[in-house]
Every structure is written in C-alpha cells, then in structure tokens.
C-alpha positions in Angstrom: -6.0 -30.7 -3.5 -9.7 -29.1 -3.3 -10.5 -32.5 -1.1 -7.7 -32.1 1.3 -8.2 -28.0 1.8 -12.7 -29.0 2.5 -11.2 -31.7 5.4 -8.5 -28.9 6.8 -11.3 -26.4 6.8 -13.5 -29.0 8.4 -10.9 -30.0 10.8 -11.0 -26.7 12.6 -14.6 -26.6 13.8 -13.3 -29.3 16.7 -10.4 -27.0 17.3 -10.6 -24.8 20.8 -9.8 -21.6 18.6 -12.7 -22.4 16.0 -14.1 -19.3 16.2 -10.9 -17.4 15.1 -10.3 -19.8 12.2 -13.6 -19.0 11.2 -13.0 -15.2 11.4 -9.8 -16.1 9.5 -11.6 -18.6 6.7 -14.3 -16.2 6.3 -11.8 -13.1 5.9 -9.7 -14.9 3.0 -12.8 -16.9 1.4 -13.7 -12.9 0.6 -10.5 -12.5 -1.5 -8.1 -15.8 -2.3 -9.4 -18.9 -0.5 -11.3 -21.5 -2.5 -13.1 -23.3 0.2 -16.9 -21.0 1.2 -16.9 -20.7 5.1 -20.2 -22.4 5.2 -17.8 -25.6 5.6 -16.8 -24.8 9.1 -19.4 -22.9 10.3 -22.3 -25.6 9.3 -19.6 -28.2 11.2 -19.5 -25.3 14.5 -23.1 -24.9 14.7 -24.2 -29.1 14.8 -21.2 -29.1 17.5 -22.7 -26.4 19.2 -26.1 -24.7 18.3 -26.9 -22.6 21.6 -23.5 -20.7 19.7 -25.3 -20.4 16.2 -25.8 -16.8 16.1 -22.4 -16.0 17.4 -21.0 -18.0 15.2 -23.4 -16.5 12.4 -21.8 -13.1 13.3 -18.5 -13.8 13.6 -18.5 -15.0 10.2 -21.0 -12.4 8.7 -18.0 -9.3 10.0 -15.3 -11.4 9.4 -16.7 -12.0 5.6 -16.8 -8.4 5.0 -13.8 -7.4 6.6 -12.3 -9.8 3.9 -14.3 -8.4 1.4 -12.9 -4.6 2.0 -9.3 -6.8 1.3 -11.1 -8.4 -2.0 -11.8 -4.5 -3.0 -8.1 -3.1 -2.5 -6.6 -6.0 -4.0 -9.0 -5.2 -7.5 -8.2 -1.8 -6.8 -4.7 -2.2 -6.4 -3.9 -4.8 -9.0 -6.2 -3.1 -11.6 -4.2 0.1 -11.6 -0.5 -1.9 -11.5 -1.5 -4.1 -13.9 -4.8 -4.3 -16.1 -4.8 -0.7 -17.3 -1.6 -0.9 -18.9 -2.7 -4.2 -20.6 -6.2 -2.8 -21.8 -4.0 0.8 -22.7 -1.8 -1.5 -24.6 -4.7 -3.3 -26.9 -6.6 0.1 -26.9 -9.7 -1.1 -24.8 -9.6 1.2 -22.0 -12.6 2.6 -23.3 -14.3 -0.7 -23.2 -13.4 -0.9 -19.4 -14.6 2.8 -19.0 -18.1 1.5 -20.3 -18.2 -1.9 -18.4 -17.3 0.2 -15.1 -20.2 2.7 -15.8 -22.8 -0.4 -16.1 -21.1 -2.1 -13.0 -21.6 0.9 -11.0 -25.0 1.6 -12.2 -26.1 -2.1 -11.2 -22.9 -2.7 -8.4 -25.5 -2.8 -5.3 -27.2 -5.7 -6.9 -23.9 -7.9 -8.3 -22.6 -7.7 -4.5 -25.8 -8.7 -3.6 -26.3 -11.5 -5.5 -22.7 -12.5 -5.4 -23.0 -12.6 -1.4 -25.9 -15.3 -1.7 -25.5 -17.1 -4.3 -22.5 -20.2 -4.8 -21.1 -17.2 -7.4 -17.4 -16.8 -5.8 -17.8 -13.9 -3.4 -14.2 -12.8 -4.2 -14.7 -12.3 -7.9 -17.4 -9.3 -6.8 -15.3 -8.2 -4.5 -12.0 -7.3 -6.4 -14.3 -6.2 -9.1 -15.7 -3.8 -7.1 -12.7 -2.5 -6.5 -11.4 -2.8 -9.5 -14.6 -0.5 -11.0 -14.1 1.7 -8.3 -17.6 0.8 -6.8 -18.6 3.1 -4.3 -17.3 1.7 -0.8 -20.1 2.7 1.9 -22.4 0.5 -1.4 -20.4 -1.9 -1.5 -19.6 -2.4 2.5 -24.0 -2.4 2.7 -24.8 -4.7 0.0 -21.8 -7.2 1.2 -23.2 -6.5 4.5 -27.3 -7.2 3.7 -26.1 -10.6 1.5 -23.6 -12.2 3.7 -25.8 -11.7 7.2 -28.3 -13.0 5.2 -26.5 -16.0 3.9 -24.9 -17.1 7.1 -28.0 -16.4 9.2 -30.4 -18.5 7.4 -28.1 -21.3 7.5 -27.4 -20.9 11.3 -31.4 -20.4 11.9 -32.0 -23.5 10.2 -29.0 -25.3 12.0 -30.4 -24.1 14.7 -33.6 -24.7 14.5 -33.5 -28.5 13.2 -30.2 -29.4 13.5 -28.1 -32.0 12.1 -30.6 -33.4 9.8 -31.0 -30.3 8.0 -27.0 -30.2 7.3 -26.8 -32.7 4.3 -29.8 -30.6 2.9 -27.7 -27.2 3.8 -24.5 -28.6 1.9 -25.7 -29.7 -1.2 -28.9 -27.3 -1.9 -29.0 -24.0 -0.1 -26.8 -22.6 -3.3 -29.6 -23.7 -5.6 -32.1 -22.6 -3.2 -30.6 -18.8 -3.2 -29.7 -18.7 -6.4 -33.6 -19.7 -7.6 -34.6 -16.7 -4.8 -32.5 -14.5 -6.2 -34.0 -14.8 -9.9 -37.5 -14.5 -8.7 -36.2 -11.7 -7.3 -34.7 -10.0 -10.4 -37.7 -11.5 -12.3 -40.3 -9.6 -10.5 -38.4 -6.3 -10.5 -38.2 -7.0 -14.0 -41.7 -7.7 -14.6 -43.1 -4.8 -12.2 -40.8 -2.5 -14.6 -42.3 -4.1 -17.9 -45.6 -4.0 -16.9 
C-alpha cells in the first residue's frame, strides 16, 4: 500500500495542477499523510528547474499551513481523549511534567523534527497536544521546513537530475548527522 501511495504521489508532478497537489501533499504530510512531499517536489523540480524556488515555497507555506492542522488535531484530540485516559490510570501528572520539558526544549523538537526523516506530524500534534506556544511553534516549523525544501531545490537546481538519486536516499542521513553536530556543539560549548 506504501508503494502504490509513493507512485500516486509521484504521478502528480506531470499533472497540469502539480503545484496545488503539492500545496495539498505538503498540507496533509504535516498531519495524516504517510508519503514526505519531497516525493513530488524532487519529481517537479527535474521537470522543471527554472520553477525550483516556487515550487520550494509553495511547499515550505503549504507545510506549515498543515502543520497549524497537525497542532489543533493534538490539541483537540488530547483534551477529547488522552486526558481522560491518563486521569483514569492517574498519570496526569506525568503528562504535566513531560509538557513542561517539551515546552522548555519545544523550539528545538520542531526544529529538528522539520529536517530530519522524523515524521513532521508526530511534532506537530504534540505541540499541540503540550500546548506549545503557537507564534514558537509557527517559527521553528517555519526556519526547518524552508530549510529542508530549499536545500533540496538549490541542489536540484543547481545540478539537476543527477543529484536526485543522491537527494532520495541520503539527504535524511545528511540532516539528521547536521542536526547532532549541531546539538553536540551546543552541548559541548555548555560543558565546557
């Protein structure tokens, strides 16, 4: 099922409308939909690279548009239905604590989650579900998924189809890798 939903998403980059399905793609990759809109806008860009930045933007908005959905839905399904399941086993207080340390640190998870293969979604309804501060959390998904989409349509740009297979199958790595040097310094500058 995964397959066929990566060759529909792929599918649409030929379409005349590609730009809206990938406003739409990026929008519910934010909250619900497994496939990352990298798909179709790596597929857009090699089509058409004079159209990389739009396309960069289009999804970048769209992405955090979808992400503000991600937030209510956490929001809105947390107070319907995990508080009266951690009230029930007595954890609230547990929660209470976790959503004190997620705040404290929220900036930073969005961050990361907005680069990194992590599923965007699962940082964005637990923002919402913590109760993460919006104008932080509409910034950091901001910062992490411009960043995300426009490295990948600079280098599209830039070198084209021959940098796609390398996009695909390491860019997560290559983020994720950034991302710990990243935490490791601030780390280290702390500690030292």
């Amino acid at each position: 099922m995964l397959r066929s939903l990566y060759d529909w998403t792929l599918s649409l980059a030929a379409n005349r409308h590609a730009l809206w399905a990938l406003a739409f793609v990026s929008f519910i990759e934010s909250s619900v939909f497994p496939i990352p809109p990298d798909v179709l806008m790596i597929a857009m860009i090699v089509a058409t690279p004079s159209r990389a930045f739009l396309i960069a933007t289009v999804a970048t908005l769209s992405s955090v548009a979808g992400g503000l959905a991600g937030y209510w839905i956490g929001y809105g399904a947390f107070e319907t239905i995990g508080r009266p399941v951690l009230e029930f086993y007595g954890k609230e207080a547990y929660f209470a604590e976790f959503t004190q340390r997620y705040n404290e640190w929220g900036a930073w998870a969005v961050l990361i989650g907005g680069v990194t293969p992590f599923p965007y979604k699962v940082i964005t309804i637990l923002s919402g579900a913590t109760g993460l501060s919006i104008p932080v959390f509409i910034v950091s998904s901001f910062i992490a998924r411009a960043l995300r989409f426009f490295i990948v349509a600079a280098l599209l740009w830039k070198y084209g189809a021959p940098i796609r297979d390398f996009i695909e199958k390491r860019l997560g790595l290559l983020f994720t890798i950034f991302i710990a040097l990243l935490i490791g310094g601030f780390v280290a500058v702390r500690y030292i």
